[in-house]
C-alpha positions in Angstrom: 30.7 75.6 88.0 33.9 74.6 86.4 34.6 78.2 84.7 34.1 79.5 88.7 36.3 77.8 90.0 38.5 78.4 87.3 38.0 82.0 88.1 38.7 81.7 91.4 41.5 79.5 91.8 43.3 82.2 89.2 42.2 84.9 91.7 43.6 83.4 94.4 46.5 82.3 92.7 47.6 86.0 91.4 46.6 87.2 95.2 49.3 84.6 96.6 51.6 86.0 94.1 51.0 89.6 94.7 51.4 88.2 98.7 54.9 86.9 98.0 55.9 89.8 96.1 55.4 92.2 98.6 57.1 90.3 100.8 60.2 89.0 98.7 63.5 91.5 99.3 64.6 91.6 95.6 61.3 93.3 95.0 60.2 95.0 97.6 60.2 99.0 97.5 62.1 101.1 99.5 60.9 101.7 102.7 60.8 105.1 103.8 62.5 104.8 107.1 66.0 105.2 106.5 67.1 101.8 109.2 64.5 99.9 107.1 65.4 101.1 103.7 69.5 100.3 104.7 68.3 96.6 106.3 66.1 96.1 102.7 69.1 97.3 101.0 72.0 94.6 102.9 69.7 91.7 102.2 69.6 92.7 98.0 72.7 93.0 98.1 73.3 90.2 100.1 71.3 88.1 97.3 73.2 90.0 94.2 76.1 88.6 95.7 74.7 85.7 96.2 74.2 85.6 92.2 77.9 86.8 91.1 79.2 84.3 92.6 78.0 82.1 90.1 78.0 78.4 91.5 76.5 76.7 89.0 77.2 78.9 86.2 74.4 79.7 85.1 74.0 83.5 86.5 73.9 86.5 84.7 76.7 87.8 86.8 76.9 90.9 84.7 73.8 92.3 85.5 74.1 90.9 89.2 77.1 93.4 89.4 75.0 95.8 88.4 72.2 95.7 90.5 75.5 95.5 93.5 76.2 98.9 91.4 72.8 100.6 92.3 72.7 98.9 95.9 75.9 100.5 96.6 74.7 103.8 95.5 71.6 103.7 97.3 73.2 102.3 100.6 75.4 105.4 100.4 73.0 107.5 99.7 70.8 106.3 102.7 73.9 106.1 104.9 73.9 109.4 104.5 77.8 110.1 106.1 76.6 107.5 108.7 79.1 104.7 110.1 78.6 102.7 107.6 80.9 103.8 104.4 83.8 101.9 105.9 81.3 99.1 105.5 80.1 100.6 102.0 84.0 100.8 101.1 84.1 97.2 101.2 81.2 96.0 99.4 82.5 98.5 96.8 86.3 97.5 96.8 84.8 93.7 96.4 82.7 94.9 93.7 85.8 96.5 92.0 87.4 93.4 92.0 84.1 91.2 90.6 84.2 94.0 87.9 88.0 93.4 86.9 87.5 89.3 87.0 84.7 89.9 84.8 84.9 88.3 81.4 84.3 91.4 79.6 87.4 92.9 81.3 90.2 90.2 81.1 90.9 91.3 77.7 91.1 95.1 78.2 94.3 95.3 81.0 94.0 99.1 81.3 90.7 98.9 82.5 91.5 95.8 84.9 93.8 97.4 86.4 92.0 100.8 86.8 89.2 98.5 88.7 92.1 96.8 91.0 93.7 100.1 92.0 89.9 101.6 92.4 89.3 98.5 94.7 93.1 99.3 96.7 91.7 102.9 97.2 88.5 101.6 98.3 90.3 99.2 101.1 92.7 101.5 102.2 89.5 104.2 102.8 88.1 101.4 104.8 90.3 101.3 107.2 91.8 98.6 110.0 92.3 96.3 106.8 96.1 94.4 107.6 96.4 94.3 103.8 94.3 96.1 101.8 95.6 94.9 98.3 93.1 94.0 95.5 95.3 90.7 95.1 94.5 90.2 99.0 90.5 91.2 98.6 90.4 88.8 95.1 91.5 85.8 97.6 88.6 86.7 100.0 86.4 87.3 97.2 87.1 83.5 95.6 87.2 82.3 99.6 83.5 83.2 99.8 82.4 82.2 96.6 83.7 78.8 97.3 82.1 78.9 100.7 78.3 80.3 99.0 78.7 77.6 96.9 79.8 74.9 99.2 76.3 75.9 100.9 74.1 76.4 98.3 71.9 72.9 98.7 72.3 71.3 95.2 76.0 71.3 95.7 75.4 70.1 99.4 73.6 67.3 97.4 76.1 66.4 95.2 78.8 66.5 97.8 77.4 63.8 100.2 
């Protein structure tokens, strides 16, 4: 009786996980219709984001900027010349500027810079931006961080 239930509680238990995967963004395939594929796609990126911005410093923000990498990609590719590359321009530009604050970077100047005037490129592409500097987009970029962390609940927590 004991090595049934056993059985069964592990059955159910790996059924419930299969369940969530399915059903979790990060690993959910891509759907084949292109609206649902691009939705799938915002809320990874969404959540890669989510993880480079690092607010308790624990992330592995290099490989969060990678998966925004391959997100990007894939958004373009499923855009497909659609209205959404000014929109892809952005999340790129903001990547570009992730990329130059990155650790690995802020010893190599060149390639900072390289990244900073890829991001300006990527701004001015997008159009209707007042400023589309990569000083400008690194305020935004530490504006939202602050704000992802400021709602992230364990620093709600600690706030109070």
């Amino acid at each position: 009786m004991v090595v049934g239930l056993c059985i069964g509680g592990g059955i159910g238990y790996a059924a419930a996980l299969l369940k969530a995967g399915t059903h979790s963004v990060l690993l959910a395939r891509p759907a084949a219709d292109s609206f649902a594929r691009v939705y799938s796609d915002m809320g990874k990126l969404n959540a890669a984001e989510t993880l480079a911005s690092n607010c308790k410093g624990t992330s592995d923000v290099l490989s969060a900027l990678a998966s925004e990498a391959d997100l990007i990609e894939d958004l373009r590719k499923a855009g497909n010349g659609s209205e959404l590359s000014p929109t892809i321009d952005v999340a790129e530009g903001r990547l570009a500027i992730r990329i130059a604050a990155s650790p690995g970077l802020a010893k190599d100047p060149k390639l900072q810079s390289e990244q900073e005037a890829r991001a300006q490129k990527l701004l001015g592409s997008a159009g209707s931006w007042r400023d589309p500097s990569a000083a400008r987009m690194r305020q935004i970029v530490l504006a939202l961080d602050q704000e992802q962390c400021h709602r992230t609940p364990s620093n709600r927590a600690q706030t109070r």
